[in-house]
DONUBA-918133 format. One line per field, with one value per residue (C-alpha): residue in three letters; x negated, y negated, z negated. Coordinates in Angstrom, 1 decimal. Example, Ala and Ser with C-alpha at 12.3 -4.5 7.8 and 13.67 -1.06 7.14 Angstrom:
2
aa: (ALA / SER);
X: (-12.3 / -13.7);
Y: (4.5 / 1.1);
Z: (-7.8 / -7.1);
//
This chain:
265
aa: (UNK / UNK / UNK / UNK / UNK / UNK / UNK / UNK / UNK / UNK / UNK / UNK / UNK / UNK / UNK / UNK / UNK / UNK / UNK / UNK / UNK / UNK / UNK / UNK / UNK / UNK / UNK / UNK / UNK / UNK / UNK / UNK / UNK / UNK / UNK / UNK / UNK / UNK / UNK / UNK / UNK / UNK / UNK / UNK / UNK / UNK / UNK / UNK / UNK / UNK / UNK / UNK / UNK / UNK / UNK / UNK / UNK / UNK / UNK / UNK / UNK / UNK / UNK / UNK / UNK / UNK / UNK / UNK / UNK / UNK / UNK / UNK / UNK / UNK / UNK / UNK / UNK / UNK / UNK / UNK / UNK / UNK / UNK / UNK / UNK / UNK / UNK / UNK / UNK / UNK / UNK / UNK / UNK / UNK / UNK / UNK / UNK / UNK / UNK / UNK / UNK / UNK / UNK / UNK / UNK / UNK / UNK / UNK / UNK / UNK / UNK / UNK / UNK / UNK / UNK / UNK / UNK / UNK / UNK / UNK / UNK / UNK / UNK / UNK / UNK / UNK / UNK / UNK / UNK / UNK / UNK / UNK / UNK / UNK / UNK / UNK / UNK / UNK / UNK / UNK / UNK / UNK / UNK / UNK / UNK / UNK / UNK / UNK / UNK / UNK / UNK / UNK / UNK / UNK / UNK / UNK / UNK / UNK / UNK / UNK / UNK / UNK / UNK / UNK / UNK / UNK / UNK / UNK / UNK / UNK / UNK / UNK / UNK / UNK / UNK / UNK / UNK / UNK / UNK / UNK / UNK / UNK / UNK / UNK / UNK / UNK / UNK / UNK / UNK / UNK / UNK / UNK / UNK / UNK / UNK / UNK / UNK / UNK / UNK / UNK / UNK / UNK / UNK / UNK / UNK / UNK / UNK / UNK / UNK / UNK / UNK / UNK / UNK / UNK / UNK / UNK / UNK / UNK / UNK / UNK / UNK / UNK / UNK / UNK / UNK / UNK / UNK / UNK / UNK / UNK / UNK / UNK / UNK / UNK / UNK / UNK / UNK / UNK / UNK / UNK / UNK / UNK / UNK / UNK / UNK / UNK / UNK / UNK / UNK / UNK / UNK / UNK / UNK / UNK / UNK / UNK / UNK / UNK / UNK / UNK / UNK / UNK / UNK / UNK / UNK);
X: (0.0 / -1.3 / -1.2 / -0.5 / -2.4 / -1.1 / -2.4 / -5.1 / -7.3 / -9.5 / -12.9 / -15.1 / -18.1 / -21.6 / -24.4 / -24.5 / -22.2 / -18.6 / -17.6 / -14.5 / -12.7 / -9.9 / -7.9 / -4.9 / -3.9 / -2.0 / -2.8 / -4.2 / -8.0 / -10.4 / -12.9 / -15.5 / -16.4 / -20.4 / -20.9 / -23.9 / -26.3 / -24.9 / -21.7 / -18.3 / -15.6 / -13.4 / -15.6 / -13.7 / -10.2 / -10.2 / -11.1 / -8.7 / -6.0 / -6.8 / -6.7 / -3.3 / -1.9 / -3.0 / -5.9 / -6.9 / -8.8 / -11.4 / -13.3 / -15.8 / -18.3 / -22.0 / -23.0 / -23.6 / -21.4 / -17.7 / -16.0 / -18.4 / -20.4 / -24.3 / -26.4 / -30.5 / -30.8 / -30.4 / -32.2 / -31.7 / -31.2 / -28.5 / -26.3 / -26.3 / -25.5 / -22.3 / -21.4 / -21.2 / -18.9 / -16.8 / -15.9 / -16.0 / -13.7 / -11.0 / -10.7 / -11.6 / -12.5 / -12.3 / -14.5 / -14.8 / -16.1 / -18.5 / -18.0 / -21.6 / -22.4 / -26.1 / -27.2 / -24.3 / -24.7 / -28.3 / -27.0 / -24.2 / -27.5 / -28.9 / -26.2 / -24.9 / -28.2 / -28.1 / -25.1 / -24.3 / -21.5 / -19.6 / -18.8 / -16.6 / -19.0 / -20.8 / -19.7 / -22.8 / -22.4 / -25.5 / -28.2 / -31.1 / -34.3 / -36.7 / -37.8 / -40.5 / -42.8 / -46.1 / -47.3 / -47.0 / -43.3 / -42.5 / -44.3 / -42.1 / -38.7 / -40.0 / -40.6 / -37.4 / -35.1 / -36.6 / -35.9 / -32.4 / -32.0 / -29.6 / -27.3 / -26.8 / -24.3 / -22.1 / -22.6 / -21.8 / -18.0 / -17.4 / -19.0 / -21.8 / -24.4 / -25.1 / -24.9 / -29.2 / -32.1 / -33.9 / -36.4 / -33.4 / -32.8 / -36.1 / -36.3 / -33.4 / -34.0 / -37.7 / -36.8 / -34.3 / -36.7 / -39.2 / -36.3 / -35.0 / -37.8 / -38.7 / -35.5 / -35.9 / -36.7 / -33.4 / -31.2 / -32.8 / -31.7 / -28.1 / -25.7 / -22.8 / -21.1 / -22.5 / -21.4 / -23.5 / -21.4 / -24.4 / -24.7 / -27.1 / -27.8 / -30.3 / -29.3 / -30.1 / -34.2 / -35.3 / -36.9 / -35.7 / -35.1 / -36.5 / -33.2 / -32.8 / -36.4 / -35.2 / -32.0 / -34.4 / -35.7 / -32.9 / -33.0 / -35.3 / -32.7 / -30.3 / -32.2 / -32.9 / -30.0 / -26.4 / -24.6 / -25.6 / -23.7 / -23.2 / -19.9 / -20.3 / -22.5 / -20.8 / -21.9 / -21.9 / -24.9 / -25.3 / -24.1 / -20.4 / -20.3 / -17.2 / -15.2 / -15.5 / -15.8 / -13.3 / -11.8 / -15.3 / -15.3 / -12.1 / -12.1 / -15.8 / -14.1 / -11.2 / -13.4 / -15.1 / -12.3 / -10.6 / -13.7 / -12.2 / -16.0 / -17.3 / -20.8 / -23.5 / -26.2);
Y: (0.0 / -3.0 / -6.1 / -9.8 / -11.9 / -15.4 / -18.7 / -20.3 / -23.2 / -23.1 / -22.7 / -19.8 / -19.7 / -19.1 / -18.6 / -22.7 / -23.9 / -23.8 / -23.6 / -25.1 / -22.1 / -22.3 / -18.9 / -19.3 / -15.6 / -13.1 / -9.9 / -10.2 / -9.9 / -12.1 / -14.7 / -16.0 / -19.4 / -20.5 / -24.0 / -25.6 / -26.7 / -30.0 / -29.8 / -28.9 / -26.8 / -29.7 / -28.7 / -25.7 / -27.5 / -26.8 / -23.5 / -22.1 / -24.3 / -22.8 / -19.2 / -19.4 / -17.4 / -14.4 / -14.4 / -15.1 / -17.9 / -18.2 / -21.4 / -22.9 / -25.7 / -24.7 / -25.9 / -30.2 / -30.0 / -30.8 / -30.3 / -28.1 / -28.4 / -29.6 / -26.8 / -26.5 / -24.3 / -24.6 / -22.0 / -19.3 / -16.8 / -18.8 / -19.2 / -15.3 / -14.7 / -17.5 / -15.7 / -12.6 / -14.1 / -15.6 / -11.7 / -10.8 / -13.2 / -13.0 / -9.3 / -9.1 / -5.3 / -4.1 / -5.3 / -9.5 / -11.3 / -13.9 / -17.3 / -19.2 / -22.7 / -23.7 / -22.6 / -20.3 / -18.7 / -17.8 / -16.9 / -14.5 / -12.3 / -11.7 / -11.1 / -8.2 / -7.3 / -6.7 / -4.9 / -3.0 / -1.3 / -3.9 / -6.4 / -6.2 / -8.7 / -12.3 / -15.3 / -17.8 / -21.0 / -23.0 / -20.6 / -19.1 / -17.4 / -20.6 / -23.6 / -25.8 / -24.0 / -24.2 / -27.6 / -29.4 / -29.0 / -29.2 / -32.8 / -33.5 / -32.8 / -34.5 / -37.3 / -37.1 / -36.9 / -39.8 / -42.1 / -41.1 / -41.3 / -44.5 / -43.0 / -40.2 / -41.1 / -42.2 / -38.7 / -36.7 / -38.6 / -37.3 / -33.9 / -34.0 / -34.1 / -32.8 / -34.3 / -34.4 / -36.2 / -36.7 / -34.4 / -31.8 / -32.4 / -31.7 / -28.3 / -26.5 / -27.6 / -26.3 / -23.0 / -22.7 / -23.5 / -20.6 / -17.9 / -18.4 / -18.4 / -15.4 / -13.8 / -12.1 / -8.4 / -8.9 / -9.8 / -7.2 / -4.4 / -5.2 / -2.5 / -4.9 / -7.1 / -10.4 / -13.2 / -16.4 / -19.8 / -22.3 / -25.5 / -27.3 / -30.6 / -31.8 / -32.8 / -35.5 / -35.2 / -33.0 / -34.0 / -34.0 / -30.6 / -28.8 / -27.5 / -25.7 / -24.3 / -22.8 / -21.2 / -19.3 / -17.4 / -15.6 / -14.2 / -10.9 / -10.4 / -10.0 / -8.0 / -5.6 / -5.4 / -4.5 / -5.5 / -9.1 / -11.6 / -14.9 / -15.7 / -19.3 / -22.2 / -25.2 / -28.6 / -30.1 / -31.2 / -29.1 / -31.4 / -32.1 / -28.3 / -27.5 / -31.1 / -31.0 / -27.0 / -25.3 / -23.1 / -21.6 / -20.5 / -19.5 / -17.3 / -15.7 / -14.5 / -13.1 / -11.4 / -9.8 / -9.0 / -6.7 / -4.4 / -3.5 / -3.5 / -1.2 / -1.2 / 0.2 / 2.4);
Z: (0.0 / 0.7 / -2.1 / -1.1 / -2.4 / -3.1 / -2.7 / -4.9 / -5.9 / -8.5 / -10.3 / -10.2 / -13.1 / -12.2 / -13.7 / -15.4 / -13.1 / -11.5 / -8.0 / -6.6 / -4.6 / -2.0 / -1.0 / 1.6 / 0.2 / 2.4 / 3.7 / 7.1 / 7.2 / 4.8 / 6.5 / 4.3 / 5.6 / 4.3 / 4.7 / 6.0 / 3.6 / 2.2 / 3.8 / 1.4 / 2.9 / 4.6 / 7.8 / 8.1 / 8.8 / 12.2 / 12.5 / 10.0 / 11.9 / 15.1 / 13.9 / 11.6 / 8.8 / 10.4 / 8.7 / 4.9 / 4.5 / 1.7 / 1.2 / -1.0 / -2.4 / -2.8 / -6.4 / -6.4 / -2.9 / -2.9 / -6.2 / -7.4 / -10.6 / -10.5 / -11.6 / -12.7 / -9.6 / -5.9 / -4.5 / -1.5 / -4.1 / -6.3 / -3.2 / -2.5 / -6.1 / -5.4 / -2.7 / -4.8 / -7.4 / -5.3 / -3.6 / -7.2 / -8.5 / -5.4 / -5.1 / -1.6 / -2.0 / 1.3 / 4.3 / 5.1 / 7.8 / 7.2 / 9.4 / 8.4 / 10.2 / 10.2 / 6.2 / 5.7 / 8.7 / 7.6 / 3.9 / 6.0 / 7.5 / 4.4 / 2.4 / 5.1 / 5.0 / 1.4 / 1.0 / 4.3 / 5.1 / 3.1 / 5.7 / 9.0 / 10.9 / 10.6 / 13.3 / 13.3 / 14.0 / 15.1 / 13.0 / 14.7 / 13.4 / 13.2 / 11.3 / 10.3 / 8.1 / 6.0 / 4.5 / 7.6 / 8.0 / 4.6 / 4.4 / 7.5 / 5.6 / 2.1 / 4.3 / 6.1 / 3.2 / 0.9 / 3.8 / 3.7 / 0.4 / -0.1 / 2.0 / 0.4 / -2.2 / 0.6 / 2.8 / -0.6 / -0.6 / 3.2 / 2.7 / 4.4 / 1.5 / -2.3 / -5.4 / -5.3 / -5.1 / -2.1 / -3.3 / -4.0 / -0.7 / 0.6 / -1.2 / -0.1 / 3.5 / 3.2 / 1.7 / 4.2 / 7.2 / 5.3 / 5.4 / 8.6 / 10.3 / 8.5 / 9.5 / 12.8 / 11.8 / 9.9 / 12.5 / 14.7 / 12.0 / 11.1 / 11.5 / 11.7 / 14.6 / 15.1 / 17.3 / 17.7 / 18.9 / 19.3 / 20.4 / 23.0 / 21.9 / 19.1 / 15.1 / 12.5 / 12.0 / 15.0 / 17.8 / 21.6 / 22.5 / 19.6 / 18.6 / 22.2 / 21.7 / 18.1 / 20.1 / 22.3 / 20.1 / 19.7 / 23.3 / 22.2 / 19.5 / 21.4 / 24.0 / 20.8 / 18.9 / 20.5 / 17.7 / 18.5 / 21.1 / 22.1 / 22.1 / 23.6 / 23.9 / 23.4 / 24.4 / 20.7 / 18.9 / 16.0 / 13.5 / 15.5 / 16.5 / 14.0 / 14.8 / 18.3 / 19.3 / 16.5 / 19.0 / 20.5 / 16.7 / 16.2 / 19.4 / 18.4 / 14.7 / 17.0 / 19.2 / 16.2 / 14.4 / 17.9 / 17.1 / 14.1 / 12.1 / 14.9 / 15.5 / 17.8 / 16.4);
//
């Protein structure tokens, strides 16, 4: 017998903190939307409008994002451990699929990674296997983020930055750029469906074309692993991707969700 779930809004406790939850209820099939890495879950408006109630729709704020609590850590491994509780905490017991833009869809591959065979399938929005590494890069993003850092009291009110410093900033986008770049044996070994919707042009802090240079490195992923598609390639930047291109990622989450969590291999 399947159970409906209702409708909920609420906080989920962490570790020291408290995340603020959203969970349409019902008893279609659960998506899991990760958000990017300063963004709160107003990004995902559009997507869960163009796929319906046929779906149940579970949304969330990272810790210092959205109506989230601050917390004394921000790390990779704190936001896998959120991801856990929120599961945890909304029952979702039987197989998910993960919808991750930019950070969350990196946080998507190693969490299936982690715990396979308990996912239907990821959709990726805008992620791919690459980033600016060693002391170099890192130096680039310090540098990068404290001359942002006046306006980031004003991003954090339209969701698209954290309740940080500019050094807070800095760290999670370098320990980001570490793991994704870091990440390619990964995606070449999941057993689940994935499907990529990416975008062509550049974002906030890269240079010109870089961003289409990081996209091709995907190409001898998906020349490895069968499980892994493109389902489009839009012609947003990667920061507009969601506003402007919501039905590229709604159709990619329908496209995974007709293979019923079969996989190749």
């Amino acid at each position: 017998m399947t159970i409906k779930q209702s409708a909920w809004t609420g906080m989920v406790s962490v570790d020291d903190t408290a995340l603020a939850v959203t969970d349409t209820g019902g008893t279609g099939r659960p998506l899991v939307y990760l958000n990017g890495a300063y963004a709160d879950q107003s990004h995902w408006r559009r997507v869960i409008a163009d796929l319906g109630g046929d779906y149940r729709h579970i949304t969330y704020d990272e810790r210092a994002r959205g109506k989230s609590k601050r917390s004394s850590d921000y790390s990779f491994e704190a936001c896998i451990r959120d991801l856990d509780a929120v599961l945890k905490a909304r029952g979702v017991d039987r197989s998910p699929i993960l919808v991750g833009w930019s950070y969350g869809g990196v946080l998507g591959w190693h969490w299936a990674d982690r715990n396979p065979g308990r996912v239907a399938g990821l959709v990726t929005v805008d992620a791919f296997p690459v980033g600016l590494t060693g002391e170099a890069g890192a130096e680039r993003i310090r540098k990068l983020f404290r001359r942002m850092r006046l306006f980031f009291p004003i991003a954090a009110r339209l969701g698209l930055a954290a309740r940080m410093s500019a050094d807070q900033h800095a760290e999670v986008n370098i320990e980001l750029n570490e793991i994704a770049a870091a990440s390619v044996p990964l995606l070449e070994r999941l057993t689940c469906p994935v499907r990529f919707v990416l975008a062509t042009g550049d974002s906030l802090g890269s240079q010109e074309g870089e961003m289409e240079q990081g996209r091709a490195v995907l190409d001898p992923v998906l020349a490895r692993n069968p499980n892994v598609k493109v389902s489009a390639k839009v012609a947003s930047n990667h920061s507009k991707i969601l506003r402007n291109d919501s039905p590229a990622v709604a159709q990619a989450v329908r496209e995974l969700a007709a293979t019923r969590g079969h996989t190749v291999g």
